[in-house]
SEFIKE-751627 format. One record per residue (C-alpha): chain; y, z, x. Coordinates in Angstrom, 2 decimals, padded with zeros to 5 digits, always signed. Layout:
<nodes>
<chaine=A, Y=Y, Z=Z, X=X>
...
</nodes>
This chain:
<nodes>
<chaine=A, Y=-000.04, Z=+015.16, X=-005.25>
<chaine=A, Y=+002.74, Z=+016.81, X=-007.56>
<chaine=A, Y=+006.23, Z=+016.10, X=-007.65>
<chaine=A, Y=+009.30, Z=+017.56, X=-009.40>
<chaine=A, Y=+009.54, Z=+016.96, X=-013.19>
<chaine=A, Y=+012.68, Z=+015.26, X=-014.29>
<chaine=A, Y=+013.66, Z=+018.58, X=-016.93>
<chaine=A, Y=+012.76, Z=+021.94, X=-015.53>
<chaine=A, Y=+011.07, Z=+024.37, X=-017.56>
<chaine=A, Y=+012.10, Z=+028.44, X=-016.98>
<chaine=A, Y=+009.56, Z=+030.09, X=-015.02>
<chaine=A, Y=+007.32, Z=+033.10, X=-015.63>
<chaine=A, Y=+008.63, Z=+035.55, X=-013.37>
<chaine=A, Y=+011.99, Z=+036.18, X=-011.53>
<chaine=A, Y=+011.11, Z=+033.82, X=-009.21>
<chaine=A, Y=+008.88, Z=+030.45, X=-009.41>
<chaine=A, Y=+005.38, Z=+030.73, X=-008.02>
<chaine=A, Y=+002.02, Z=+028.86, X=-007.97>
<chaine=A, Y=+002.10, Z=+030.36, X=-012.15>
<chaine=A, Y=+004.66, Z=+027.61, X=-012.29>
<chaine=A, Y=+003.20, Z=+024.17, X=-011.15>
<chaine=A, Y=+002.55, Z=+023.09, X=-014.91>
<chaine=A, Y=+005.96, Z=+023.95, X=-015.75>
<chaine=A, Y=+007.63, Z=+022.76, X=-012.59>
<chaine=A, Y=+005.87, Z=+019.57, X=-011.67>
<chaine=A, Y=+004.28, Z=+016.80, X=-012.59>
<chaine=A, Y=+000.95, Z=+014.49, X=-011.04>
<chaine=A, Y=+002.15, Z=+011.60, X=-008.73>
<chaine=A, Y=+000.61, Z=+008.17, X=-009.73>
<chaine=A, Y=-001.79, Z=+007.07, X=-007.37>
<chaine=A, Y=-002.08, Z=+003.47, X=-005.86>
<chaine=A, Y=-003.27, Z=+001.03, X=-007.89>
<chaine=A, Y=-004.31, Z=-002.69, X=-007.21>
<chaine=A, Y=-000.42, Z=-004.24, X=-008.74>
<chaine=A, Y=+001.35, Z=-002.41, X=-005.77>
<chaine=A, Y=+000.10, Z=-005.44, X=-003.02>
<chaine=A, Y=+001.51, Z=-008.26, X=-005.68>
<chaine=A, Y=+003.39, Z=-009.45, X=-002.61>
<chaine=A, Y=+002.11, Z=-012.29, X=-000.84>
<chaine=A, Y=+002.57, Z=-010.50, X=+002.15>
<chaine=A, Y=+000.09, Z=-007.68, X=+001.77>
<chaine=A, Y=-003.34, Z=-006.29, X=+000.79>
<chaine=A, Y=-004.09, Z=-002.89, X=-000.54>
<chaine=A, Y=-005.42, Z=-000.51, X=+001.72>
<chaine=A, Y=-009.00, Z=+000.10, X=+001.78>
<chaine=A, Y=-008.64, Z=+003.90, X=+001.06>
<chaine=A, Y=-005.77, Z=+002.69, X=-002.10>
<chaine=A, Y=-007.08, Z=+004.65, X=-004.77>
<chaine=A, Y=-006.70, Z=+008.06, X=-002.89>
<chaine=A, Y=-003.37, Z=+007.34, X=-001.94>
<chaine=A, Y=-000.57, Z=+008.85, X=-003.93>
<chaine=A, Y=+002.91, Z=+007.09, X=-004.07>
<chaine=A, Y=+006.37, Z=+008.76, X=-003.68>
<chaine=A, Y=+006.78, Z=+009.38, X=-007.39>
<chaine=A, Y=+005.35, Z=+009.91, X=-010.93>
<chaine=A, Y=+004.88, Z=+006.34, X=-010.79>
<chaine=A, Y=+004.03, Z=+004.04, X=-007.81>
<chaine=A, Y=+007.04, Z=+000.99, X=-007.32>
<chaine=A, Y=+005.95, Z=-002.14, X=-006.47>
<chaine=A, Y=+009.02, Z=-002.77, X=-004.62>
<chaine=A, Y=+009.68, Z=+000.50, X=-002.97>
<chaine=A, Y=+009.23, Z=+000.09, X=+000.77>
<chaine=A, Y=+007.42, Z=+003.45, X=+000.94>
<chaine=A, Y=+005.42, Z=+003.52, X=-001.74>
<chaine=A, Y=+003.87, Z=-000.24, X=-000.54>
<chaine=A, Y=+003.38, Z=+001.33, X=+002.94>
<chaine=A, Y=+001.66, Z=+004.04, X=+001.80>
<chaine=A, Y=-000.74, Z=+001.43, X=-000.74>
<chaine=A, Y=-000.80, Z=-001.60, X=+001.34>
<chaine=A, Y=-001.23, Z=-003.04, X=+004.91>
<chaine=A, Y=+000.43, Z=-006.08, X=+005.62>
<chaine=A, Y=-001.40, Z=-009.37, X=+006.15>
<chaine=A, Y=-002.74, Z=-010.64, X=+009.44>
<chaine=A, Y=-001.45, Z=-013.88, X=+011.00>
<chaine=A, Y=-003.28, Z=-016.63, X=+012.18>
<chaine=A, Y=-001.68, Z=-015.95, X=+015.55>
<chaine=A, Y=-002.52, Z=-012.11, X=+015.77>
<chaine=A, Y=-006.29, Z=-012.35, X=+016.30>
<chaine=A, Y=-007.90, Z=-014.62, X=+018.65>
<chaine=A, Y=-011.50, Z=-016.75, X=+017.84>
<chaine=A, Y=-010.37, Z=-017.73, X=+014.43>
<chaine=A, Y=-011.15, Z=-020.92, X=+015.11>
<chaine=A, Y=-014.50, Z=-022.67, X=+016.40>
<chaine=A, Y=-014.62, Z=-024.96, X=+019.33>
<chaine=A, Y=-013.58, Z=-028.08, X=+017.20>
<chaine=A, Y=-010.57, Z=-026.41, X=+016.11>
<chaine=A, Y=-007.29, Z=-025.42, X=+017.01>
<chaine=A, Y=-004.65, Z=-023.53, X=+015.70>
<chaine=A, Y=-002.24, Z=-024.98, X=+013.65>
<chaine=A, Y=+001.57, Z=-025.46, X=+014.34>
<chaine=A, Y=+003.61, Z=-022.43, X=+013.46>
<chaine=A, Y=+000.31, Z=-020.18, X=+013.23>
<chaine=A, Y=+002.35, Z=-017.01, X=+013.73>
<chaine=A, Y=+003.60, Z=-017.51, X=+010.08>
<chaine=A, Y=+000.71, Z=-018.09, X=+008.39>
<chaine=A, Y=-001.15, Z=-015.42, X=+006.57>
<chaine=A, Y=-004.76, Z=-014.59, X=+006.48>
<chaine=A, Y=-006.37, Z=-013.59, X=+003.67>
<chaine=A, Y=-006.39, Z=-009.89, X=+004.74>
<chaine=A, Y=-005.13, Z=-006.83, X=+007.18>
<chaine=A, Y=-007.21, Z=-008.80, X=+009.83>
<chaine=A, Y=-008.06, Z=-012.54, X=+010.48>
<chaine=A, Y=-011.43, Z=-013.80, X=+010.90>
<chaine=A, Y=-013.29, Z=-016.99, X=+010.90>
<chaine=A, Y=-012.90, Z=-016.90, X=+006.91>
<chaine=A, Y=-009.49, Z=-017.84, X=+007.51>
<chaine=A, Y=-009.74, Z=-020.89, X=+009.40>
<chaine=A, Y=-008.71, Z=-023.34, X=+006.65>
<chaine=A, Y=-005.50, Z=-021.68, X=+006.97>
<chaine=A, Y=-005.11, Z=-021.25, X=+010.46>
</nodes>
């Protein structure tokens, strides 16, 4: 992934071309594991061949943490978290499992 750079160079020819790409443009930062720091979401499986918007990825940048991350499952959004001596807890649509998806792993929260 390539993106603008922030000072253009001149070109080779009249016109900019593939020649150009060192001049022109710089490599986009891929994901890395500090884009999920939100509570809210875990980093994609496929993270580290993900590139973000920019030269560098922003933790706060609603695109670049879609691109990075998927957000966390709640307790509410996946059924047979819980055995048969359990039940869900009170407000289990706000509670957040540990990742994309819930599973029995999460019952202590759930």
């Amino acid at each position: 992934g390539l993106v603008l750079k922030a000072v253009l160079g001149l070109c080779k020819g009249a016109e900019c071309g593939a020649l150009d790409v060192e001049t022109c443009c710089d490599t986009k930062e891929k994901c890395t594991q500090a884009m999920c720091a939100d509570k809210s979401h875990v980093l994609k499986s496929d993270f580290g061949s993900q590139y973000c918007a920019g030269r560098q990825c922003v933790s706060n940048d609603p695109a670049d943490v879609e691109t990075c991350c998927d957000k966390k499952g709640t307790c509410k959004s996946t059924a047979g978290i819980c055995t048969s001596t359990l039940v869900l807890k009170s407000g289990a649509e706000f509670l957040l499992c540990a990742g994309k998806e819930c599973s029995s792993a999460d019952s202590d929260v759930c």
